[in-house]
C-alpha positions as CSV (number, residue, x, y, z in Angstrom):
1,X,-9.7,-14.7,-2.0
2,X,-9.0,-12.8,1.4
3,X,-5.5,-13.0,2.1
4,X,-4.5,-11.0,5.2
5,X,-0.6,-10.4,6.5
6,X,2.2,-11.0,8.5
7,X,4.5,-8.4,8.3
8,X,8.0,-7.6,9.6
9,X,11.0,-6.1,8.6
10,X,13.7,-3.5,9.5
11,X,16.0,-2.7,6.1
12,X,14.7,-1.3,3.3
13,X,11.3,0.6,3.1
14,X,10.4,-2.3,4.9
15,X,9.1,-0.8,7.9
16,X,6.8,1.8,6.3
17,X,5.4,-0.7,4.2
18,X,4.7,-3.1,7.2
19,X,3.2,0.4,8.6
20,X,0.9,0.7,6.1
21,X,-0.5,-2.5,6.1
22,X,-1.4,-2.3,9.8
23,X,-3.1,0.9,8.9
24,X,-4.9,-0.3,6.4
25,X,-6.6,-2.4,8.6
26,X,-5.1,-5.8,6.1
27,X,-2.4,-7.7,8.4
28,X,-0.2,-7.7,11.7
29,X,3.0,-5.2,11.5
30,X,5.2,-7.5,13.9
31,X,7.2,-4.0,13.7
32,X,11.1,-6.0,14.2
33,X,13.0,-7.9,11.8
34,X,13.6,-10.2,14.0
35,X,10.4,-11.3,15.2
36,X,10.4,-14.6,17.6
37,X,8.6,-17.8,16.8
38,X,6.1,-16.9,19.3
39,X,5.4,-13.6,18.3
40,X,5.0,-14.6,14.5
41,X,2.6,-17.6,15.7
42,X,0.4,-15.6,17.4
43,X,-0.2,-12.9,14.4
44,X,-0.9,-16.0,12.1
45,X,-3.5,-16.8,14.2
46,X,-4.9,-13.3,14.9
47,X,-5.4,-12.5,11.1
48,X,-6.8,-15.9,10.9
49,X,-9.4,-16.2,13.5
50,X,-10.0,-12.3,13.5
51,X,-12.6,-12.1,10.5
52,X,-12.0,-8.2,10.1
53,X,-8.3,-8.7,8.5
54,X,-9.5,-11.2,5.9
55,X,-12.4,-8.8,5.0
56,X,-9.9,-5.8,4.9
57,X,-8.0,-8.0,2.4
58,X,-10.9,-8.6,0.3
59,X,-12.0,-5.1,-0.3
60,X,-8.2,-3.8,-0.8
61,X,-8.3,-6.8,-3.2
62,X,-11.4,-4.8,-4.9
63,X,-10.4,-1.7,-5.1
64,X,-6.6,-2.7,-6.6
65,X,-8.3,-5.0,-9.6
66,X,-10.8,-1.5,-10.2
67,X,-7.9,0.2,-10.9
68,X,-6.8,0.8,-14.9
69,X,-3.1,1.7,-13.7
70,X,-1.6,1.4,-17.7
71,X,-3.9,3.7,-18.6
72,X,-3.4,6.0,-16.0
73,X,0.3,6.1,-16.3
74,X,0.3,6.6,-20.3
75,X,-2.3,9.4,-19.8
76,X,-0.3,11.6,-16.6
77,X,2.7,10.8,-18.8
78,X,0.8,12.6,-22.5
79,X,-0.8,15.1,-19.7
80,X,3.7,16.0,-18.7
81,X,4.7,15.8,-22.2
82,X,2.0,18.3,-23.8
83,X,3.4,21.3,-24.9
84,X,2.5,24.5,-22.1
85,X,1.3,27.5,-23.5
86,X,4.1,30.3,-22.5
87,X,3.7,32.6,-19.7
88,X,2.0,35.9,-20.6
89,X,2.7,39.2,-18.2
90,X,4.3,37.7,-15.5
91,X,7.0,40.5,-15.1
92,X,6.0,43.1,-17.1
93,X,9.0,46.1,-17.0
């Protein structure tokens, strides 16, 4: 499913994330948290009649079900805990 975004928001990370999904090329940053009816109307129907936001959407979509983030996280979290060979001649005297 292609599911592109409205986004607005001013508390919070709110902003950066709205940022982000403007840049990702995925939804509308209405960049307020306030936005008026008007404004909020007229970014519903960009991302739906502008066929580039849905398709955005879709390949995000892709790329987040790809990812095997469990697996990643229990292997950087081995990859921390392993023991670290000591430091040899660093400061030698």
């Amino acid at each position: 499913k292609r599911i592109p975004l409205v986004v607005a928001g001013d508390g919070e990370d709110k902003p950066e994330v709205a940022a982000r999904v403007a840049w990702s090329g995925a939804g509308v940053d209405l960049r307020t948290g306030d936005p008026s009816p008007d404004r909020i109307c007229a970014a519903v129907r960009a991302v739906l009649e502008t066929p580039r936001y849905g398709e955005r959407a879709q390949e995000l979509a892709r790329a987040i079900a790809r990812l095997d983030s469990l697996n990643t996280i229990v292997a950087e979290i081995e990859n921390q805990a392993a023991p670290r060979p000591a430091a040899v001649g660093l400061m030698a005297a």
